[in-house]
N, C-alpha and C positions, 0 to 999 in steps of 0.2 A: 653476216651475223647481225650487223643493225637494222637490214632490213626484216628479221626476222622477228627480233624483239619490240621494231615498232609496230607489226601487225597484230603482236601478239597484247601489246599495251592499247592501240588502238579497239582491236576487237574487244577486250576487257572491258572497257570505256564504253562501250558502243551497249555491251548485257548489262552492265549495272546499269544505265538510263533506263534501258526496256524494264529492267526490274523496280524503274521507281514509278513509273507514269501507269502505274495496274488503275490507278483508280478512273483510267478512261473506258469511258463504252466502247465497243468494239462490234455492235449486232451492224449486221448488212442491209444499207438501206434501203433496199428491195422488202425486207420486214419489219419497218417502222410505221407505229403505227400514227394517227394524224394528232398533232398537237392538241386540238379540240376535243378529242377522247380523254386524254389529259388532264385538260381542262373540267370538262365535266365529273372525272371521279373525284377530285379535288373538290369542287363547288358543292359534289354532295355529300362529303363528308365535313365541310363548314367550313372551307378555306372561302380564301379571298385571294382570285392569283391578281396581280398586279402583269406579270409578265411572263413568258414563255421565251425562252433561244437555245438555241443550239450551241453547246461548249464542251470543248473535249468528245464532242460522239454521244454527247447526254442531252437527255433536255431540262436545262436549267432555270426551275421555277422560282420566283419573287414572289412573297406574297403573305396572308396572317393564315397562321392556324386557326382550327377551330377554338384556341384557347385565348384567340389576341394575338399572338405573341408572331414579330417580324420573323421570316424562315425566308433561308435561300436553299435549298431540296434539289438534289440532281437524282434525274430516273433515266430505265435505261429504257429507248424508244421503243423497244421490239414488244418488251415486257411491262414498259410502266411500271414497274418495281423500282422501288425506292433504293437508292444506290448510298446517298450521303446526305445526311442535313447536317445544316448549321442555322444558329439562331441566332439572329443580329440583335448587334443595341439596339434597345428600344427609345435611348435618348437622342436619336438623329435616323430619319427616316430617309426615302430614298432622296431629299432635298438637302442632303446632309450639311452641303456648306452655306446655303441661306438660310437655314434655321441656325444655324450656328452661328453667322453675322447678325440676325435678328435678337438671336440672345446676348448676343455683346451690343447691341445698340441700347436694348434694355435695361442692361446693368448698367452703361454711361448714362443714359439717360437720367436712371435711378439712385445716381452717384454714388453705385457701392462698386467697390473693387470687383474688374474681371477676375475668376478664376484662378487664371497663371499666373497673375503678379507676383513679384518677388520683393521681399525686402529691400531697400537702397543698402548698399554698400557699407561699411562702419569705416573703410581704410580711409577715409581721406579725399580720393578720389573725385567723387560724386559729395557735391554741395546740398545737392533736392531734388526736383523735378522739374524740367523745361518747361517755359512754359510755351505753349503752343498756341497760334491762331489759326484757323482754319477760316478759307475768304470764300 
């Protein structure tokens, strides 16, 4: 009897995965077509690809619309039809974490408050701010 109910919760388990990963490619790589075909429909409709790879069975482009605007776009290789876009911030680019240390260098620099600061404490606790030497 338990072996039967764990095949049966097992197999369960096993179709609701397959029913959640749909948004993978699945064309056979014997009809994919070459990355650079890719490339080129995109350049001529005004992208900018920054990058091409392969993820999930798609090929997953980096790169600007025609409109500016940062897009990460999966197509399917056989059809180059567009499967899923997404459009990234456009406040941190694919350099996301040295642009983002350069802007906090800039605000010390500029001696105004980073972003995230938080008010000090009112309990008691916390007297001020450390002070700090850097050598």
């Amino acid at each position: 009897m338990k072996t039967k109910t764990m095949a049966l919760g097992l197999s369960m388990m096993l179709l609701s995965g397959a029913t959640l990963a749909d948004d993978d490619c699945d064309d056979p790589v014997s009809g994919w077509q070459p990355r650079e075909n890719l490339r080129q429909q995109l350049e001529a409709d005004g992208w900018t690809v920054y990058r091409i790879k392969v993820d999930d069975g798609c090929y997953e482009v980096k790169g600007r619309d025609n409109k500016g605007n940062q897009v990460e776009a999966s197509y399917a290789p056989s059809s180059l039809e567009l499967k899923e876009m997404d459009y990234e911030d456009d406040e941190y680019d694919e350099y996301e974490d040295d642009d983002h240390d350069e802007r906090n260098d800039r605000n010390y620099r500029n001696n105004s408050k980073p972003s995230g600061e938080r008010p000090l404490p009112s309990n008691g606790i916390v007297n001020g701010r450390p002070d700090v030497t850097v050598q």
